[in-house]
C-alpha positions as CSV (number, residue, x, y, z in Angstrom):
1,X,0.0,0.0,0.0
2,X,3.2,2.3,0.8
3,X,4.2,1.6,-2.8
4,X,0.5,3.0,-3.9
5,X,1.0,6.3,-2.1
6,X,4.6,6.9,-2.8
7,X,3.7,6.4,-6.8
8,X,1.3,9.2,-6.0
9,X,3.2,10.9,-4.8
10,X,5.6,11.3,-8.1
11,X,2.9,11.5,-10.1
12,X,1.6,14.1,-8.0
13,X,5.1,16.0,-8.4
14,X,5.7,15.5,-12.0
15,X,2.3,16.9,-12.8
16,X,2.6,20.0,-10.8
17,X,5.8,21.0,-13.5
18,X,4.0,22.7,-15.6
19,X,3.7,25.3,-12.1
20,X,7.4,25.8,-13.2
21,X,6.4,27.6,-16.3
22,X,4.5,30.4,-13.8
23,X,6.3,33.9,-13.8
24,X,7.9,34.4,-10.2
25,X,9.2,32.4,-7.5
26,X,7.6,29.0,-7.1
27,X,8.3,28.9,-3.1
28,X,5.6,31.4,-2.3
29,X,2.8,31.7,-0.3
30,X,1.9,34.4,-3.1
31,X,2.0,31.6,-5.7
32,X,-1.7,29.6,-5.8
33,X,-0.5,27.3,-7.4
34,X,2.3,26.4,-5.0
35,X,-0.4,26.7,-2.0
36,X,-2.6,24.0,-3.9
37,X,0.5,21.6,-4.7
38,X,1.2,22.4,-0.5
39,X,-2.1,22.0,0.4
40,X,-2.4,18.5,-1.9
41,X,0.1,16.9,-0.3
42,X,-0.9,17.6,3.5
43,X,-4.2,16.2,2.0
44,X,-1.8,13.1,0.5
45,X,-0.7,12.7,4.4
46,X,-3.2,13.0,6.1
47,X,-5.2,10.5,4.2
48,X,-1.9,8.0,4.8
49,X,-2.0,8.7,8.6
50,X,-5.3,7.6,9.0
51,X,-4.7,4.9,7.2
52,X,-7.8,5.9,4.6
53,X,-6.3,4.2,1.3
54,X,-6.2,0.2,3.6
55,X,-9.7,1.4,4.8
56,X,-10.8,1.3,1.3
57,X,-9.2,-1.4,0.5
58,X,-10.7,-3.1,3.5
59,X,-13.9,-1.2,2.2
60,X,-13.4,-2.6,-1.6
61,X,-12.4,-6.5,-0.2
62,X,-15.8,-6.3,2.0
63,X,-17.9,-5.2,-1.3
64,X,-16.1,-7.8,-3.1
65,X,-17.1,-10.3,-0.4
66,X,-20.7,-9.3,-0.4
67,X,-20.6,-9.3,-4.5
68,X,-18.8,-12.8,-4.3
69,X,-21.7,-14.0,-1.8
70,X,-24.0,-12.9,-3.6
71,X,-23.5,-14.0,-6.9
72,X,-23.1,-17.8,-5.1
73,X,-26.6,-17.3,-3.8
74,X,-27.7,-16.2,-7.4
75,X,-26.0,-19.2,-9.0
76,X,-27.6,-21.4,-6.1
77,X,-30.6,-19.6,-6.7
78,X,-30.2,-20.2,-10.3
79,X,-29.9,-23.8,-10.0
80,X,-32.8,-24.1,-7.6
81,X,-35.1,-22.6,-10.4
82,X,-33.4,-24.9,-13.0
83,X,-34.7,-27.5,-11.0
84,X,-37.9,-26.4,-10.7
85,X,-38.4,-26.0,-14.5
86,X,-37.2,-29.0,-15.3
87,X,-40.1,-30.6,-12.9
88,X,-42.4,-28.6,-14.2
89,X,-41.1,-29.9,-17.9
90,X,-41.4,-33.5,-16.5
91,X,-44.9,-32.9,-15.0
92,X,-46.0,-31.3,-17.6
93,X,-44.9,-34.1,-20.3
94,X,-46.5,-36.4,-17.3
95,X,-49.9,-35.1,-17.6
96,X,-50.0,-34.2,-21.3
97,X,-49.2,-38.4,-21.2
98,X,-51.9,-39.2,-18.8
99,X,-53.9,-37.0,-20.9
100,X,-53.6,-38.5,-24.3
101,X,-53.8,-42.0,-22.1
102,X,-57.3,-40.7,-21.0
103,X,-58.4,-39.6,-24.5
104,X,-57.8,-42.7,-26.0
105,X,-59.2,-44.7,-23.4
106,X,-62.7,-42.5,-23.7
107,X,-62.2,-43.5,-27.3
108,X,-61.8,-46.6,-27.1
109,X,-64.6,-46.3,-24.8
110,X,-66.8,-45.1,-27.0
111,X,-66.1,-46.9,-30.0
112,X,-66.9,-50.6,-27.8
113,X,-70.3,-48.5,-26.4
114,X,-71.2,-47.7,-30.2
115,X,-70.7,-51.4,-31.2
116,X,-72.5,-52.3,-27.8
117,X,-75.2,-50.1,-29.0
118,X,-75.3,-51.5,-32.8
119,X,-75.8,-55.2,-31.4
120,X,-78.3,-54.3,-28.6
121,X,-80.3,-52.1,-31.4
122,X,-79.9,-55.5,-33.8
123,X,-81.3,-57.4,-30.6
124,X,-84.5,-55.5,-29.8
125,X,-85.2,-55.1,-33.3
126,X,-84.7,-59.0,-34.0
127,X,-86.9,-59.6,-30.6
128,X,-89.6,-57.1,-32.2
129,X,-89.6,-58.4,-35.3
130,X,-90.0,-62.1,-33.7
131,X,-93.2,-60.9,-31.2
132,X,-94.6,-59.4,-34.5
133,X,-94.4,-62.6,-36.4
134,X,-95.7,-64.1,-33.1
135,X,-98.6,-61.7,-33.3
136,X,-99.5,-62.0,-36.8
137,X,-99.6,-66.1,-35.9
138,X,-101.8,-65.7,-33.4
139,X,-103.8,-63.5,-34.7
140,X,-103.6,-65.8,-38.5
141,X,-104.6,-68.8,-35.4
142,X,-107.2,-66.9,-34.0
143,X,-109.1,-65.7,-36.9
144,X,-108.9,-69.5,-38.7
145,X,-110.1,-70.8,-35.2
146,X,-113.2,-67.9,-35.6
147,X,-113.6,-68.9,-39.2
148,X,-114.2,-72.5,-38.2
149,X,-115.8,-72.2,-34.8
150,X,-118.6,-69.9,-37.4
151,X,-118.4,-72.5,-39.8
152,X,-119.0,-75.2,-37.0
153,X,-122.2,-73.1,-35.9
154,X,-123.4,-72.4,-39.5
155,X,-123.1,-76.0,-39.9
156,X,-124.5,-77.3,-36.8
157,X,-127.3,-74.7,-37.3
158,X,-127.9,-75.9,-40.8
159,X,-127.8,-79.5,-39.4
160,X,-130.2,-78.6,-36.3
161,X,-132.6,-77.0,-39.2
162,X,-132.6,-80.2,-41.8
163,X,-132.9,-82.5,-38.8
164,X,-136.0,-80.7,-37.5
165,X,-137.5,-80.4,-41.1
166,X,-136.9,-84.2,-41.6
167,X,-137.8,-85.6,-37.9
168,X,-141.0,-86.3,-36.9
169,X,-142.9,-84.5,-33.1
170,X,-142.2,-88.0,-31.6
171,X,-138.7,-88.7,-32.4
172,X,-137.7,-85.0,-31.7
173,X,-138.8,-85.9,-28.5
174,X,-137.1,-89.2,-27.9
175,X,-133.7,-87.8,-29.2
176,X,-134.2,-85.6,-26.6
177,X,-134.8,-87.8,-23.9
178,X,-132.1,-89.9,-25.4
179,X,-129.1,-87.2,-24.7
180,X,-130.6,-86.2,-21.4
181,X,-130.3,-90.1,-20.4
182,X,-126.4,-89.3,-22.1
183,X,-125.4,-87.0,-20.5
184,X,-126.9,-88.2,-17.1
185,X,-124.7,-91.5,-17.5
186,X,-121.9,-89.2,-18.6
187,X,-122.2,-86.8,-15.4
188,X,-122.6,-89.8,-13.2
């Protein structure tokens, strides 16, 4: 630090020369420009005897410190939020995965409900289709079993009138007494 001040002190000396070139004695109180060159250098001093140029170094070395401790806690910083994007990055990728997982599935999904759908629509319209042909059966059934059961009485009607045209009063009355006496047997 000694070497510091000394060098400013020649540099100090050499640029007060041009003070030389003034008109009149340089020595003198009368000069200004002797009195600032007198008046620098006590200033020079006095800043050595307290020490003021170590101070500032002292000063400076703290700063650099603080800078130094500082910048680790921005690297560390740094890294930290490094970290923390490239978990957000793997998260991110994560659920965009579980998302395109979850689409497909619903696809999927869909596609084995539509096919569901198709067959169970085949189904109800083949069970339709069978109670209709079951209807129109029954109904084909029921209207041949009207037919005859009208044909049955037309005839039985037409056979009740051509017997009583071509029976006589007395045997009317003994086939009547005939199929009481049946179906008195029958009964008991």
């Amino acid at each position: 630090m000694r070497k510091i001040t000394l060098s400013a002190a020649a540099i100090t000396s050499l640029a007060a020369s041009p003070v030389l070139a003034a008109s009149g004695p340089f020595v003198s109180l009368g000069n200004t420009n002797f009195v600032v060159l007198v008046a620098f250098l006590v200033f020079l001093v006095v800043l050595l005897y307290f020490k003021v140029p170590s101070m500032l170094g002292g000063l400076l070395d703290k700063r650099a410190v603080d800078i130094k401790s500082e910048l680790d806690e921005a690297r560390a910083i740094h890294e930290e939020a490094r970290e923390i994007y490239a978990s957000f990055e793997r998260k991110t990728r994560e659920v965009q995965e579980q998302a395109d997982r979850i689409v497909a599935t619903a696809k999927a999904d869909a596609e084995l409900s539509s096919e569901q759908a198709k067959v169970d629509l085949e189904a109800s319209i083949a069970r339709r289709l069978a109670a209709a042909v079951e209807q129109i059966a029954s109904a084909e059934k029921a209207a041949i079993k009207e037919v005859r059961d009208s044909a049955v009485g037309v005839a039985i009607a037409a056979a009740g009138d051509a017997i009583s045209s071509s029976l006589k009063d007395g045997d009317q009355s003994k086939m009547v007494d005939d199929a009481i006496a049946s179906v008195g047997a029958k009964l008991h």
